[in-house]
N, C-alpha and C positions, 0 to 999 in steps of 0.2 A: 504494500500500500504506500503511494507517492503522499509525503508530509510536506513537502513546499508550500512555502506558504508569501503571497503576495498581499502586503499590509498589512488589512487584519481579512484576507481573504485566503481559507485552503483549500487543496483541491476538493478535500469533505466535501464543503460547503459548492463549490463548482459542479462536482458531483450530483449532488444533492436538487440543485436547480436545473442542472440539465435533464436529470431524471424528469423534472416538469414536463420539460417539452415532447422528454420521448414518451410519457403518458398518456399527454396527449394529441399522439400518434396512434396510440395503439386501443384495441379494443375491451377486450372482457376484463371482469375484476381479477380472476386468474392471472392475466396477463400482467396486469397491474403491481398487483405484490408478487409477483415472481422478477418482475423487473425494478423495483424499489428495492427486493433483496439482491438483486447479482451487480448494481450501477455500481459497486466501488471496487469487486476483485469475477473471476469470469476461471469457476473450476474447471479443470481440463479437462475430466471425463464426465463431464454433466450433459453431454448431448447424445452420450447411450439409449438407446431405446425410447428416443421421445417424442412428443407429435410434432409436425409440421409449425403448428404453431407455438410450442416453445422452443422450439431449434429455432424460429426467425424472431422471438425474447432476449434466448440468449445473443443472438447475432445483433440485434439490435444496441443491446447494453454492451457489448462489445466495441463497436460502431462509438458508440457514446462514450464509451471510458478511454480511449484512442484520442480524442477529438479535446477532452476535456483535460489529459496528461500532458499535449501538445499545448494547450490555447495556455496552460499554468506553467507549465515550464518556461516559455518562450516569454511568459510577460513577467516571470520571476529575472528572468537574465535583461529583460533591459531593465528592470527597475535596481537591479543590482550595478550595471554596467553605467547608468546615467548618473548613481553615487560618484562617478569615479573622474566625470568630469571638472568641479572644481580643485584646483591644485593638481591636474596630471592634463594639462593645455597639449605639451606638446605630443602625447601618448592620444587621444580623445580619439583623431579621426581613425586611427591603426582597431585600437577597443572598440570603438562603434562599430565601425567596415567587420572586424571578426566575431561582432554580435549576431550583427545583420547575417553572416554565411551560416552560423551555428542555428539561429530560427529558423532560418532557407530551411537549412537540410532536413530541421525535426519535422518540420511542417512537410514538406515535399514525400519525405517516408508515411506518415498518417494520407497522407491523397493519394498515394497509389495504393496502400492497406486497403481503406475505402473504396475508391475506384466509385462508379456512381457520379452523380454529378459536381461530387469533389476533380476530378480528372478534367471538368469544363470549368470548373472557377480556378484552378490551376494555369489552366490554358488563360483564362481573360486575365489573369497575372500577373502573366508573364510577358503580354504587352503593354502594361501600363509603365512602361521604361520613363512616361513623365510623370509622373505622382514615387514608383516605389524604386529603391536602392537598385544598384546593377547587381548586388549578391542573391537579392529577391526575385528579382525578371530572368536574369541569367541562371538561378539554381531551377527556375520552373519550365524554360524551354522544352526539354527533352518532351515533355506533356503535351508537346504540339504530336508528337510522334507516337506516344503510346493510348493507343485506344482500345477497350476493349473490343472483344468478339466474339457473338453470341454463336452458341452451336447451331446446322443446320436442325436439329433434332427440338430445340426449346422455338426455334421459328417457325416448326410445323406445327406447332403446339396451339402460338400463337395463333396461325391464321384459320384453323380451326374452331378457335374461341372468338376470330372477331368475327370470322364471315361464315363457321357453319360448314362448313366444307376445308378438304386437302390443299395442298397447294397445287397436286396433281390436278384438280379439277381447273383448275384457272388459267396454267399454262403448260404447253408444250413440253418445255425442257425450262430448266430452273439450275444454274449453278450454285453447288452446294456452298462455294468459296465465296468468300464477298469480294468485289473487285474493289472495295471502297467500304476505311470503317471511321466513325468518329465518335465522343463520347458517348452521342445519345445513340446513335440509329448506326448500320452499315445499308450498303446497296449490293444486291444481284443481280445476275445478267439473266435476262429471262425471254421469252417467248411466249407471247401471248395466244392462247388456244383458240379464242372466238376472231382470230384477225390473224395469225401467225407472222404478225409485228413483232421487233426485237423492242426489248423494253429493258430500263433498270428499275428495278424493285427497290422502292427504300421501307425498312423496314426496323423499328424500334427497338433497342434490344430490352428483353423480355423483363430483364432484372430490375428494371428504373420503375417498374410499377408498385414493386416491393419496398424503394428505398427511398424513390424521391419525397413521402413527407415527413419522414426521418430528418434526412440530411437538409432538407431547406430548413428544419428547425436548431438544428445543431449550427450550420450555417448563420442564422440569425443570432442563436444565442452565442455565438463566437465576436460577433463583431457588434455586437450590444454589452456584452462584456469587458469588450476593449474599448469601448467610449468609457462606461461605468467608474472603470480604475484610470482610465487614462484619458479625462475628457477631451483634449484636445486633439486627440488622435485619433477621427473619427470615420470610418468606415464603414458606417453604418446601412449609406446607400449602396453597397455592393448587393448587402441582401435584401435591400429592398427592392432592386434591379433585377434581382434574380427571382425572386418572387411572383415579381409582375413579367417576366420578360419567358422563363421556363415553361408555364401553362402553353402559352404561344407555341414555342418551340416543342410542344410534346403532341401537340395538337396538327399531323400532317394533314388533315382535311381542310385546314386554314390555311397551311403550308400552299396546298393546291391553287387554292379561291387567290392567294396572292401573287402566284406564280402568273397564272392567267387574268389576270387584271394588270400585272406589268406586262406582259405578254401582249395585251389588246392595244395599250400606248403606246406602247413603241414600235408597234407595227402600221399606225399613223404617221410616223415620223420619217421621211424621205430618208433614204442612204445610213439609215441606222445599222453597224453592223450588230448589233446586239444578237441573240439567239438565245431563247428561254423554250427550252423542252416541253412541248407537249404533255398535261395530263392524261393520263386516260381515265384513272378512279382512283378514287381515295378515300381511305378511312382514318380514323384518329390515330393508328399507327401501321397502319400502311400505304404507301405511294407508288403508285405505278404512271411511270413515264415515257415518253418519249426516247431510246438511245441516243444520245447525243456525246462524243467524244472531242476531246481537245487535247492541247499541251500547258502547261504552266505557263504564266508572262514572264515569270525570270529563266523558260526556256530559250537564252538567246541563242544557244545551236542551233535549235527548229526555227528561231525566226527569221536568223540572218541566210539558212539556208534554203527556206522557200522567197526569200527576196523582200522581205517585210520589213516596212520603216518603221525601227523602233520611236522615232518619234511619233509617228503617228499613231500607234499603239498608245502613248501616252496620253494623246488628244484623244481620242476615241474613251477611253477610260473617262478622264475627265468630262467630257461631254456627256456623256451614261451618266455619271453619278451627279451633275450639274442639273439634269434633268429631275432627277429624283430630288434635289436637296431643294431645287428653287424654282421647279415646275409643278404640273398638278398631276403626283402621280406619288405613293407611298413610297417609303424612302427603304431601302434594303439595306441592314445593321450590322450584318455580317459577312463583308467585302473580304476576307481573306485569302490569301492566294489558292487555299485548296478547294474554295467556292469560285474560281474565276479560270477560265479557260479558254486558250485560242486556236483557231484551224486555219488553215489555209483555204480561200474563196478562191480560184481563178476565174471563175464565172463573173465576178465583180472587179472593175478595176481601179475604181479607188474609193473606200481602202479594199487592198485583197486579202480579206482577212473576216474572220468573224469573232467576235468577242461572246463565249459565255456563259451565261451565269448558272450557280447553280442555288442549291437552299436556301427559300426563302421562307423560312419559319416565323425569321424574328424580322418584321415589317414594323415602320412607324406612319401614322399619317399627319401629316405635321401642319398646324393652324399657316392661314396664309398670310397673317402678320406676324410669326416670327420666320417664315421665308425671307419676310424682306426686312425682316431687321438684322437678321444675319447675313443678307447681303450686303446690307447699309456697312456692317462693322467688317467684312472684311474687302471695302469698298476704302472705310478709314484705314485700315491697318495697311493698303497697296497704297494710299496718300501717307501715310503715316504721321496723321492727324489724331491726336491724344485724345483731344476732346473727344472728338465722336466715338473712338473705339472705346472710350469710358462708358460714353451714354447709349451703345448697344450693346456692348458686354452686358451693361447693368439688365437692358431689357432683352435679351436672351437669355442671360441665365442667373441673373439677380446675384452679380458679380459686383461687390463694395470696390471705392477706392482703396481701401486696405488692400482687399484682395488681387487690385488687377495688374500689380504687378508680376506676380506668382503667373496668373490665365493667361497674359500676355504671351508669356515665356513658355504656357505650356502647350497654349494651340501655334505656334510660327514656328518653334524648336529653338529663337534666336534668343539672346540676350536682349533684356528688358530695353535696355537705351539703343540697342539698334532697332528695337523695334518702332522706337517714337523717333528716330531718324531716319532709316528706309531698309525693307527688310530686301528690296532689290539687289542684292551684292551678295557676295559668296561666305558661308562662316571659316572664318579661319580655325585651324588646330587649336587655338586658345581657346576659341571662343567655344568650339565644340566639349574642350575638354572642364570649362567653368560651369557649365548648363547642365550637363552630367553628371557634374560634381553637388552642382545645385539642388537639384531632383531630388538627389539619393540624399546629400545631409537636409535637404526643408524636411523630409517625411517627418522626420521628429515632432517640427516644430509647427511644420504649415499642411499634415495629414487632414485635418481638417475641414482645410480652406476649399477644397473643389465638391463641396457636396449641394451646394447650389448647382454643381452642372448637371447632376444627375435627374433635375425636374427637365431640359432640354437635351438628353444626351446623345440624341437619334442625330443632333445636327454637328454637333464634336468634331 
C-alpha cells in the first residue's frame, strides 16, 4: 500500500474519492462493496472462478488504483521538487527538466496498462508541444504508433449484436487483418455482397464499450484533482473536451451524416481536389465506405515522383481547411496526417493531384460571428496591429491582456515582440530555441492561462 502523501492529501484518501467515480460507473450493490473493498490493494488470485461481472470489479479497481498511484506520485515529486527552487537558482531548470521526464514516464507506463481511451489523450499530448514540456510531448509520441487491435473473433461478435446477422451475411470477403488501427476503431478491406463494391469497414473496437465510463471518470477526476492541490495548474478543460468531444467520436452514424454533408460542399466548389469516400451505411459503431487509397503528405518520394508541386499541395491544404474554418461548412478537428491523404489525378491538370480526407467523427459547427472575428484577429496578427489582435483574441476566446501574451506566442509559434512587429520573416535558432524553452518552463506557472480557448477550440 503506496503512503505518499501530498499536503494533507494521501493516496487513502485519492483512493477513497476515486472509488466515487468508479461507483458510479458501475451497477449493483454487489458490485458496489466489492469495489469499495478491493480500490486500495487488487489480490492476485481473486479472479479464480468468478463471474463476468466481478472479473470486470476487479478490472475496474485495478484501472483505478493504477490511475490514482500515478496522479499521487507525480504530484508528490513536483511538490517536492518546486521546494527546491528557492536557494538552488542555478540547479532549478536541470531538477524541473528531470521532474518533468520522471512524471512523463510514470504517466506514459499507466496509459499503455490502460490502453482505452487513455492511449487517445496520450496521443492529444503529445501534441500540445505549446502548452506542455518537451519531456511530456516527447515521452508520449511513440502513442501516435501504438494502437490497439481488436480480434477478428470479438468483431464478429460485434456485428452480430449490432445488426442481427454475421458479417458473412453483408459481405463477400472480409479481411480478417485491419489494414488500419487507431485508439478507438480499426478499418477492413471488404467486399460488399448486395453491390460487390470494395469497401473499408470501420469498425469500433469492442473493449471501449466496457471502459469508456470508467476512464472518462478517472480522466476527470485526475485533472480536477490537479486544479484542487494545484490551482493554478489547471487542466481541467482537457476532460471537459473529452467528454463533450468522445460521445461524437464513438458515435460512426454521425461520423457518416458529417462525412457526407462535407462531401455535398465541396462538390459545389469548382476545381476542389478534395475527395471524401462514399458512405454506404452506418451504424453507431460500424462504417462502411467507399475504398478510397492515398499516400501520406510528408510522402515526398511519391510526390516529387508523380511530378506534384509541393507547393501546391500546400495551397490546396490551406484552401480545404480555409473553407471549413471561414466558410459555411463544419469544421473537421482532427486534420492529422494519418487522417489526410494524396493520389495522383492525371485526368486533372491543375492540380494533378487529389487530397483526402478521412475521419470525420469529431466535427464543429462554428457560429458565423466568431468566423469573422477570427478572421479579423489573424487579419491583425499578418498587420501586426496589437490593438486588434487584443480585441479579437478577447472575442474568440475571452483571452485577458494578462493572458495575451502567452496566446500570442502560442497560436504564431513566434516570440511575443515579433509578433507585435511582423510575424512575416523567418525564426531564427534563438528565437526557436527561447519559445521552446518558454512552453515547457510557463507550464508551471501559466498551465492555467489557455482554458478560455477550450470554449473556441475547433478554431485553434
Amino acid at each position: 500500500m503506496v503512503t505518499a502523501t501530498i499536503g494533507a492529501v494521501s493516496v487513502r484518501e485519492v483512493n477513497r474519492v476515486i472509488s466515487v467515480a468508479v461507483l458510479g460507473c458501475c451497477g449493483s450493490k454487489p458490485l458496489r462493496k466489492l469495489l469499495t473493498a478491493t480500490t486500495g490493494t487488487i489480490g492476485a488470485g481473486a479472479l479464480v472462478a468468478v463471474s463476468d461481472e466481478v472479473k470486470h470489479a476487479y478490472a475496474a479497481s485495478e484501472r483505478t488504483v493504477r490511475v490514482a498511484t500515478t496522479l499521487v506520485t507525480c504530484m508528490n515529486d513536483y511538490r517536492v521538487t518546486l521546494k527546491h527552487k528557492l536557494g538552488r537558482e542555478e540547479e532549478w531548470p536541470s531538477l524541473l527538466k528531470a521532474c518533468h521526464q520522471r512524471c512523463a514516464d510514470r504517466t506514459l507506463r499507466a496509459i499503455e496498462k490502460n490502453g482505452s481511451i487513455f492511449i487517445k489523450l496520450g496521443q492529444h499530448l503529445s501534441s500540445m508541444g505549446y502548452l506542455l514540456p518537451l519531456e511530456w510531448t516527447e515521452t508520449f509520441v511513440p502513442l501516435q504508433d501504438k494502437c490497439p487491435v481488436s480480434s477478428y473473433e470479438s468483431i464478429e461478435e460485434m456485428f452480430i449484436e449490432d445488426t442481427g446477422s454475421p458479417i458473412s451475411d453483408h459481405f463477400i470477403s472480409f479481411e480478417k487483418e485491419p489494414i488500419g488501427a487507431a485508439s478507438l476503431a480499426q478499418v477492413h478491406k471488404a467486399v460488399l455482397r448486395a453491390t460487390g463494391q470494395e469497401v473499408a469497414v470501420k469498425v469500433q473496437h469492442p473493449a471501449l464499450a466496457e471502459w469508456v465510463p470508467l476512464d472518462l471518470a478517472l480522466t476527470r477526476f485526475t485533472f480536477s484533482t490537479l486544479k484542487r492541490w494545484f490551482p493554478d495548474y489547471d487542466l481541467s478543460w482537457l476532460s471537459d473536451e473529452m467528454e463533450n468531444s468522445l460521445p461524437q467520436e464513438l458515435d460512426f452514424a454521425l461520423e457518416g451524416e458529417n462525412a457526407m454533408r462535407t462531401r455535398r460542399h465541396f462538390a459545389n466548389i469548382r476545381g476542389s481536389p478534395l475527395i471524401i469516400p462514399d458512405v454506404k451505411w452506418g451504424l453507431k459503431r460500424i462504417l462502411v465506405m467507399e475504398y478510397v487509397t492515398g499516400h501520406r503528405t510528408d510522402d515526398l518520394d511519391y510526390i516529387d515522383s508523380h511530378g506534384i508541386d509541393r507547393d501546391e499541395v500546400s495551397a490546396a491544404l490551406a484552401r480545404i481547411f480555409n473553407e471549413m474554418i471561414f466558410g459555411d461548412t463544419p469544421l473537421h478537428c482532427d486534420p492529422h496526417g494519418g487522417n489526410i491523404a494524396i493520389r495522383s489525378n492525371s485526368a486533372r491538370r491543375k492540380p494533378n493531384f487529389d487530397i483526402i480526407l478521412y475521419d470525420h467523427g469529431l466535427y464543429r459547427d462554428i457560429p458565423k460571428q466568431l468566423r469573422r472575428d477570427y478572421a479579423k484577429l489573424w487579419l491583425a496578427v499578418i498587420d501586426a496591429d496589437e490593438k486588434d489582435m487584443r480585441r479579437y483574441a478577447r472575442a474568440v476566446a475571452g483571452i485577458t491582456d494578462a493572458q495575451f501574451p502567452l496566446f500570442a506566442s502560442a497560436i504564431t509559434g513566434r516570440d511575443y515582440r515579433a509578433v507585435t512587429r511582423t510575424v512575416v520573416s523567418h525564426r531564427s535558432a534563438a528565437e526557436k530555441e527561447e519559445i521552446s524553452g518558454a512552453m515547457g518552463d510557463g507550464l508551471l506557472q501559466q498551465v492555467g492561462q489557455p482554458e478560455p480557448l477550450s470554449k473556441h477550440d475547433t478554431v485553434s
